[in-house]
py3Dmol code that shows the C-alpha trace and the ligand (Angstrom):
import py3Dmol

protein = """\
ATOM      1  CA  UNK A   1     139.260 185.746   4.098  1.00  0.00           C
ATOM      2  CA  UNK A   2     137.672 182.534   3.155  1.00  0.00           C
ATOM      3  CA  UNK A   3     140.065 179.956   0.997  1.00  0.00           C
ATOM      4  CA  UNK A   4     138.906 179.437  -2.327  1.00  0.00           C
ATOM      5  CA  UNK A   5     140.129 176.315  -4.599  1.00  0.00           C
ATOM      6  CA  UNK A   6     141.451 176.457  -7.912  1.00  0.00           C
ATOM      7  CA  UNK A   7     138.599 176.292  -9.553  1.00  0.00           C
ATOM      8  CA  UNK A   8     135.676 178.631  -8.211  1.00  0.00           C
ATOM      9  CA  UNK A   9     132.638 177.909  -9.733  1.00  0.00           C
ATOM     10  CA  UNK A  10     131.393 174.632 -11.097  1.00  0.00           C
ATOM     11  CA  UNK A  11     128.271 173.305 -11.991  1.00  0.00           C
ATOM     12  CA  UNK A  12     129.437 169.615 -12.046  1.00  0.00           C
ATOM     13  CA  UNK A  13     128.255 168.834  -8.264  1.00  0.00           C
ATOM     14  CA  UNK A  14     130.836 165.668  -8.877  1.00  0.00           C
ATOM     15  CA  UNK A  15     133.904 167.747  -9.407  1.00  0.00           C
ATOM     16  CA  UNK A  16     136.227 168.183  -5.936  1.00  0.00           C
ATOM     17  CA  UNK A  17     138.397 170.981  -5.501  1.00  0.00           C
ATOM     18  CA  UNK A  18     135.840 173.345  -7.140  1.00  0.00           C
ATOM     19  CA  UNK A  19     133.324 175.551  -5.859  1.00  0.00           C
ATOM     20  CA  UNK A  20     129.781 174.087  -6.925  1.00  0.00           C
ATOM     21  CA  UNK A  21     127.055 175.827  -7.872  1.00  0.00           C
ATOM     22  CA  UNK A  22     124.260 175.237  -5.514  1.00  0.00           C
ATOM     23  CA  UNK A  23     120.404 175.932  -6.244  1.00  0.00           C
ATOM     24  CA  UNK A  24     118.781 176.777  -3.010  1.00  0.00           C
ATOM     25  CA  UNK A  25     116.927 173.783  -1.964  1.00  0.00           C
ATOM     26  CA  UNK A  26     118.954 171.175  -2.619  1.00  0.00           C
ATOM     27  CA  UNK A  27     121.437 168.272  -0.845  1.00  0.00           C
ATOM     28  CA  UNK A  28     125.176 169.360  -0.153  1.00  0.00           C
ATOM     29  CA  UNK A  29     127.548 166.577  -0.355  1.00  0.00           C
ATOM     30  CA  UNK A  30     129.410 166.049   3.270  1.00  0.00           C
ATOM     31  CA  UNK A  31     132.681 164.629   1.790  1.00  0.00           C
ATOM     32  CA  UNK A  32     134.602 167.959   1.402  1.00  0.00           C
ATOM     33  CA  UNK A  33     132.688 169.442  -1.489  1.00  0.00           C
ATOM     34  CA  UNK A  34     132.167 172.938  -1.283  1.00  0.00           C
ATOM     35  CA  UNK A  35     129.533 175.142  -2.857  1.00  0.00           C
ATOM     36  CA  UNK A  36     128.228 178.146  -3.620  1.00  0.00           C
ATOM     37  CA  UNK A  37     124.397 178.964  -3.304  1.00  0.00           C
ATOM     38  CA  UNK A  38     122.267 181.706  -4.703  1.00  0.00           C
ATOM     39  CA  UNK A  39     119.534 182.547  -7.245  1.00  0.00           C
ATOM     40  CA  UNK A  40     121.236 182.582 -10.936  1.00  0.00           C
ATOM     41  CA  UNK A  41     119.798 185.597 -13.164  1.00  0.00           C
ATOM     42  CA  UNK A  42     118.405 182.675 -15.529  1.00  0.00           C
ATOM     43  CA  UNK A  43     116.207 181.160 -13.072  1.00  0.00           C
ATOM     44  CA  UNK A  44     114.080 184.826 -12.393  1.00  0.00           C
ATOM     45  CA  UNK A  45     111.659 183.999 -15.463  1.00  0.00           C
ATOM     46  CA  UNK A  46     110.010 181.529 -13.310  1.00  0.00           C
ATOM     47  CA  UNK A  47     106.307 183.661 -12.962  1.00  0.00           C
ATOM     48  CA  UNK A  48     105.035 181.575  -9.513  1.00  0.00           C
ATOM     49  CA  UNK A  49     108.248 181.457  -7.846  1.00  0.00           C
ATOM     50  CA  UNK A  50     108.094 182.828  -4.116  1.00  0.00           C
ATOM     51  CA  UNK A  51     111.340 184.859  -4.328  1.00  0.00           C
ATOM     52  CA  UNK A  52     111.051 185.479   0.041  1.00  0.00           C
ATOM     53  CA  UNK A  53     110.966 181.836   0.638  1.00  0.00           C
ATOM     54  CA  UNK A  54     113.941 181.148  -1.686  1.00  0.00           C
ATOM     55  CA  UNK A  55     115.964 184.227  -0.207  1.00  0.00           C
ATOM     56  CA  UNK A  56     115.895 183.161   2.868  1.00  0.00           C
ATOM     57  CA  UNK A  57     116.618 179.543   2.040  1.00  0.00           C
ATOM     58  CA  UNK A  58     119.878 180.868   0.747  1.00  0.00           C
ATOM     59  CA  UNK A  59     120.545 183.185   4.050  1.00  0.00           C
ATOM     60  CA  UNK A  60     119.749 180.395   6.175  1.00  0.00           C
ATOM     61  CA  UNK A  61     121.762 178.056   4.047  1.00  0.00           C
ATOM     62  CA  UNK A  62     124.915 180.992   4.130  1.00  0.00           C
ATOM     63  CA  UNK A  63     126.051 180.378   7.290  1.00  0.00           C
ATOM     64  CA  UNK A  64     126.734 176.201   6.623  1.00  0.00           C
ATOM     65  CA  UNK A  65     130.262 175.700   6.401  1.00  0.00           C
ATOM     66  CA  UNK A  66     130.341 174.070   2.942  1.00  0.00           C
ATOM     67  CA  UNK A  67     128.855 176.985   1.462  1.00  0.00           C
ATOM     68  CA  UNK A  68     131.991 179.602   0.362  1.00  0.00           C
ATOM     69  CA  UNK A  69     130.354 181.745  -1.642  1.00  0.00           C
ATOM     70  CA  UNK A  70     126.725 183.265  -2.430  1.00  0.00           C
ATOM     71  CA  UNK A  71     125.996 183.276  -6.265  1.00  0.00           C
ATOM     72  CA  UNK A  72     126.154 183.579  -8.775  1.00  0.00           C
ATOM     73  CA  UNK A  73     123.617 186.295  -8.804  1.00  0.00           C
ATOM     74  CA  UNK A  74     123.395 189.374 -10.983  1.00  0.00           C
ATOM     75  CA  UNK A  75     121.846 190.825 -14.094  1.00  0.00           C
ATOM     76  CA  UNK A  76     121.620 189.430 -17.664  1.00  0.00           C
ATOM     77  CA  UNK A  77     120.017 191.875 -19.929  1.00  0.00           C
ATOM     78  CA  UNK A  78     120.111 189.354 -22.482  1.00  0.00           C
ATOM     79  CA  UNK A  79     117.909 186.467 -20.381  1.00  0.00           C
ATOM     80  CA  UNK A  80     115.732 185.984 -17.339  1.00  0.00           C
ATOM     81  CA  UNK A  81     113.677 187.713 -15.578  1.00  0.00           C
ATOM     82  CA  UNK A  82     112.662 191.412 -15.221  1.00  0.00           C
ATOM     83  CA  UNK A  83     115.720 194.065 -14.315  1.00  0.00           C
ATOM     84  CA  UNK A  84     114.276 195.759 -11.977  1.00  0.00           C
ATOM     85  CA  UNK A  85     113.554 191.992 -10.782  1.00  0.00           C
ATOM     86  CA  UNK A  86     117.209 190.723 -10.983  1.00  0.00           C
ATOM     87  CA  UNK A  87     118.550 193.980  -9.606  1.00  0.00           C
ATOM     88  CA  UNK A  88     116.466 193.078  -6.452  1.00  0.00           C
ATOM     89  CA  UNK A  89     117.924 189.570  -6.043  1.00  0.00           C
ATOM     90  CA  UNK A  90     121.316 191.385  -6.540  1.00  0.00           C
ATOM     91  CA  UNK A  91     120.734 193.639  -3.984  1.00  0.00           C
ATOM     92  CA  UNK A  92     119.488 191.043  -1.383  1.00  0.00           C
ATOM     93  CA  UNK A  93     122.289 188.438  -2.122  1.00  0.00           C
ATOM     94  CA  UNK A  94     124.951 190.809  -1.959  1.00  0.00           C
ATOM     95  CA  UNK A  95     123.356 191.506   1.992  1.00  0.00           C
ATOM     96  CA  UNK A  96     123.252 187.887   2.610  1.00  0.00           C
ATOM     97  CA  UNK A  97     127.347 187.835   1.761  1.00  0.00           C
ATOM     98  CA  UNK A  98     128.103 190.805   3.934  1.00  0.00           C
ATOM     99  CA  UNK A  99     125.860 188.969   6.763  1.00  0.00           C
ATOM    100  CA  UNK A 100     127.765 185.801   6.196  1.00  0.00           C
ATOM    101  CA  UNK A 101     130.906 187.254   5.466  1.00  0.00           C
ATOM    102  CA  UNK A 102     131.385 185.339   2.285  1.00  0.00           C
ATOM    103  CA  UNK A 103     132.054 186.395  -0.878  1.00  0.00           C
ATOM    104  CA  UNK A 104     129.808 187.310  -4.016  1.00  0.00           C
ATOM    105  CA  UNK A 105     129.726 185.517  -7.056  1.00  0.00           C
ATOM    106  CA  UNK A 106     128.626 187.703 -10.186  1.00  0.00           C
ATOM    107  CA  UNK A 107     127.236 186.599 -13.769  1.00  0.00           C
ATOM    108  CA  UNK A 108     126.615 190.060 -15.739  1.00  0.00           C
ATOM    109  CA  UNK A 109     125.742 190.636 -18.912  1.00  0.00           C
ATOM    110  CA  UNK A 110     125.515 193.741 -20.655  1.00  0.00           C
ATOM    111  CA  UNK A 111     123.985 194.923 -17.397  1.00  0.00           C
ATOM    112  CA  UNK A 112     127.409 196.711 -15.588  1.00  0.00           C
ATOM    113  CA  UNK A 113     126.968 200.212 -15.305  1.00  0.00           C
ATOM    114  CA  UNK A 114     124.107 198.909 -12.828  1.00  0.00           C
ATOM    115  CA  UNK A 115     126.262 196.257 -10.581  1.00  0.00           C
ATOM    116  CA  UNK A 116     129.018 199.134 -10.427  1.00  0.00           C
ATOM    117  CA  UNK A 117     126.628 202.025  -9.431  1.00  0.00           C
ATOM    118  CA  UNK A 118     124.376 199.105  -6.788  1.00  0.00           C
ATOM    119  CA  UNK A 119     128.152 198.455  -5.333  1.00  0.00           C
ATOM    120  CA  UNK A 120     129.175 202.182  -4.627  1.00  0.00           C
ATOM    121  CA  UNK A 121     125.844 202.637  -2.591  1.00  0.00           C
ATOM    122  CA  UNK A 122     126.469 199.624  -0.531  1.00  0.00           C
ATOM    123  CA  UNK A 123     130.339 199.657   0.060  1.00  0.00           C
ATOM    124  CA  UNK A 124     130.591 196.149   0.531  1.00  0.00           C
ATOM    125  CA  UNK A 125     133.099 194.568   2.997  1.00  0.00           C
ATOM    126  CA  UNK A 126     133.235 191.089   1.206  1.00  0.00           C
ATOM    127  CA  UNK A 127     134.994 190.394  -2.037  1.00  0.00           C
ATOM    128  CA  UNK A 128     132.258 190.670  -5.509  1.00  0.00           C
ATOM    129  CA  UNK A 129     134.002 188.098  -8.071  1.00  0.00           C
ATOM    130  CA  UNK A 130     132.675 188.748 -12.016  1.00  0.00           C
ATOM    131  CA  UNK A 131     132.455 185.550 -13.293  1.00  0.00           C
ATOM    132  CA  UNK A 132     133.068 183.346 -16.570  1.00  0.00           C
ATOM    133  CA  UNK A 133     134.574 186.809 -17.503  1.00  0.00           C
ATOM    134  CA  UNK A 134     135.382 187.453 -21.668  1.00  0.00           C
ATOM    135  CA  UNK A 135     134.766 191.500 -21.444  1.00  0.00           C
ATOM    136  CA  UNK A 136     137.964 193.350 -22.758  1.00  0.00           C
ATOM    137  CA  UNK A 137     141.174 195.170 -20.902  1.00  0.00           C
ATOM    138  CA  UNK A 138     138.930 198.188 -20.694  1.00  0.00           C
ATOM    139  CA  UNK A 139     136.116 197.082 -18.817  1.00  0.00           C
ATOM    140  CA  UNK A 140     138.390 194.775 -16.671  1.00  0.00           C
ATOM    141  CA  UNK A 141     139.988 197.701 -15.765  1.00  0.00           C
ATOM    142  CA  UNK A 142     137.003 199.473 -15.010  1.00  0.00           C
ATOM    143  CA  UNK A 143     135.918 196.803 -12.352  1.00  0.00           C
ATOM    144  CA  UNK A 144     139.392 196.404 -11.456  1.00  0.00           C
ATOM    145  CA  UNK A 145     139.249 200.441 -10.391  1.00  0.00           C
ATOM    146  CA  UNK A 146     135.804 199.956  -8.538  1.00  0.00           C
ATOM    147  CA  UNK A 147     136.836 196.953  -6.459  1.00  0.00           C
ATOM    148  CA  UNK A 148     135.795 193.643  -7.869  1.00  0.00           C
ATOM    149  CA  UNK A 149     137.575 190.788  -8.483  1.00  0.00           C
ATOM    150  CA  UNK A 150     137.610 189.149 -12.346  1.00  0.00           C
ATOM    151  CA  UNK A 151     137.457 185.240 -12.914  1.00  0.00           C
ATOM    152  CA  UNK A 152     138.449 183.245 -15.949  1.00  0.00           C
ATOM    153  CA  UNK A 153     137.296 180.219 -17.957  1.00  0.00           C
ATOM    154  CA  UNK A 154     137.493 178.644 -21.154  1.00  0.00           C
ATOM    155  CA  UNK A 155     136.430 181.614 -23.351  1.00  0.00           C
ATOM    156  CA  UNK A 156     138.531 184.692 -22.126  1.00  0.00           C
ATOM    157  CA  UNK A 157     139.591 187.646 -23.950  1.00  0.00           C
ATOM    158  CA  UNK A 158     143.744 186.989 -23.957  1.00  0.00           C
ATOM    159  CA  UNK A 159     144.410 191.026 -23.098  1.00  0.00           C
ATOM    160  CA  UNK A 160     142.338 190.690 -20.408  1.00  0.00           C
ATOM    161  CA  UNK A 161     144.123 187.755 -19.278  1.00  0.00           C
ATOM    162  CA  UNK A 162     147.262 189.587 -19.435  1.00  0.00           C
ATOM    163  CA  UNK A 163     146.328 192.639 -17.470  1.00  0.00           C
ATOM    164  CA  UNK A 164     144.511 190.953 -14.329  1.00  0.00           C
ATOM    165  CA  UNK A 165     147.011 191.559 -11.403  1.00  0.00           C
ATOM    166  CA  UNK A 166     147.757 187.656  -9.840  1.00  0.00           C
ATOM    167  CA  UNK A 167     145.955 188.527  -6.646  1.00  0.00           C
ATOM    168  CA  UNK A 168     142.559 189.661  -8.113  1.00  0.00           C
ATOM    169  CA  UNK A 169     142.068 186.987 -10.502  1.00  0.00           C
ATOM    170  CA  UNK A 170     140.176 183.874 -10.593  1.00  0.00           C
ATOM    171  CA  UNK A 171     139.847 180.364 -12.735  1.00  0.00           C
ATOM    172  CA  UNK A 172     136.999 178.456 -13.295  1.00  0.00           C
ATOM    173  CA  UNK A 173     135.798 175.731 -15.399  1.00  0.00           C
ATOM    174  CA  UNK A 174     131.848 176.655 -15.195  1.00  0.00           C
ATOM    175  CA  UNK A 175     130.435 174.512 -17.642  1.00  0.00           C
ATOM    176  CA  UNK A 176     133.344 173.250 -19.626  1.00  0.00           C
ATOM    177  CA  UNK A 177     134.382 169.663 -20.011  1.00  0.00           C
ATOM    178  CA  UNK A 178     138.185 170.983 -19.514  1.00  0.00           C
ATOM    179  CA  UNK A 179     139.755 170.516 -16.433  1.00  0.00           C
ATOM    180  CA  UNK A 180     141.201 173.335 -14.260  1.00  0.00           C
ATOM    181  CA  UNK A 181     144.710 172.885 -14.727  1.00  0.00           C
ATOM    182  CA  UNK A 182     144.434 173.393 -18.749  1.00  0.00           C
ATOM    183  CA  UNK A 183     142.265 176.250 -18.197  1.00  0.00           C
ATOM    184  CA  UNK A 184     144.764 177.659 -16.048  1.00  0.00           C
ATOM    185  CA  UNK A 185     147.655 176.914 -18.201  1.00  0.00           C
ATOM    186  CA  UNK A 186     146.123 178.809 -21.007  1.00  0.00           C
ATOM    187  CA  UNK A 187     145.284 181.753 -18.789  1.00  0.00           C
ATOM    188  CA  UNK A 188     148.788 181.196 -18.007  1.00  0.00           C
ATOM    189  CA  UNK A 189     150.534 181.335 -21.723  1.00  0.00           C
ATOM    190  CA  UNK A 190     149.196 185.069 -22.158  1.00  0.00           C
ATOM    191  CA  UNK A 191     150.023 186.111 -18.789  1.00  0.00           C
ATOM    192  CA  UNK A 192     153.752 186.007 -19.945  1.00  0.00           C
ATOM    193  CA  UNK A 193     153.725 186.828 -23.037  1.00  0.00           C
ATOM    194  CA  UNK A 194     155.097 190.228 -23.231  1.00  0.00           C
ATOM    195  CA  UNK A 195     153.089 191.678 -26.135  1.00  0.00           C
ATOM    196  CA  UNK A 196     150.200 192.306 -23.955  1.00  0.00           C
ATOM    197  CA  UNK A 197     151.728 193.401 -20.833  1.00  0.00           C
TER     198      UNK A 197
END
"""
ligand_1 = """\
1
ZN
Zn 127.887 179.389 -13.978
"""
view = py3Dmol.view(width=600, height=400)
view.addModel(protein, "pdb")
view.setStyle({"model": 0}, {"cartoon": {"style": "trace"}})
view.addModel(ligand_1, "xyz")
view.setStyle({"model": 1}, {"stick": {}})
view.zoomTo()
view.show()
């Protein structure tokens, strides 16, 4: 099981000690930096793009030892491209992190029922992490049930926060100014409160 810092997904490239969203194609810093790479949901509107060639950018990237994760990938059924589209780059990205054996970064958006019924046909091996989660207790538990993992930034929803067992959730400061350690604090103040647990 691959290490993960702190803070798992990023998309500061100048932050350490984060995971940082990579967009296939480009430079990875060699100073410790790690990333993740994949094809976010937003970028499918692009009409010319040659989804192959960037697919196999990001296998061929998967295997480098900077990259920890492959993501975030999923479906937003509020923006980007086609569903049928964004379930294919899913599907294909969620091979790639078996292949690599690294694990899967999700960004879904009123689009679950899919991811959860995609992920009981393939039974995957590696961890799938819902990211930049704010959905209720309810659906957490849902995904808890099925097998995937729940990360947390600035906007959470503080049940949620409070149900999340300690080994199945995430932080992350995505595109917030905050650091990690506040976000994590405050993730922190509803996890013992007692009125939610
Ligand atoms: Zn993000």
């Amino acid at each position: 099981m691959i290490q993960l810092p702190p803070d798992i997904h990023t998309h500061d490239p100048e932050r350490h000690d984060a995971v940082i969203q990579l967009t296939p194609g480009r430079d990875m810093a060699d100073d410790g930096r790690v990333y993740s790479i994949g094809i976010h949901p937003w970028d499918t509107t692009v009409t010319d793009a040659d989804w192959e060639q960037l697919l196999d950018e990001v296998s061929r990237t998967s295997s480098d030892r900077r990259i920890v994760m492959i993501g975030e990938t999923g479906i937003d059924s509020l923006r980007g491209g086609s569903i049928p589209l964004q379930t294919m780059l899913l599907r294909r990205q969620a091979e790639i992190s078996e292949a690599c054996g690294k694990p899967l970064l999700l960004h879904v958006v009123r689009a679950w029922p899919r991811v959860l019924a995609l992920r009981r046909r393939m039974r995957p091996s590696q961890p799938w992490i819902a990211h930049g989660f704010r959905g209720k207790p309810q659906l957490a538990a849902e995904l808890l049930r099925s097998g995937i993992d729940i990360s947390l930034g600035e906007h959470f929803n503080p049940e949620t926060a409070a149900m999340i067992p300690a080994g199945r959730l995430y932080t992350e400061t995505d595109t917030s100014p905050a650091g990690i350690d506040e976000i994590r604090q405050r993730i922190n103040a509803f996890r013992s409160e007692k009125k939610f647990n």
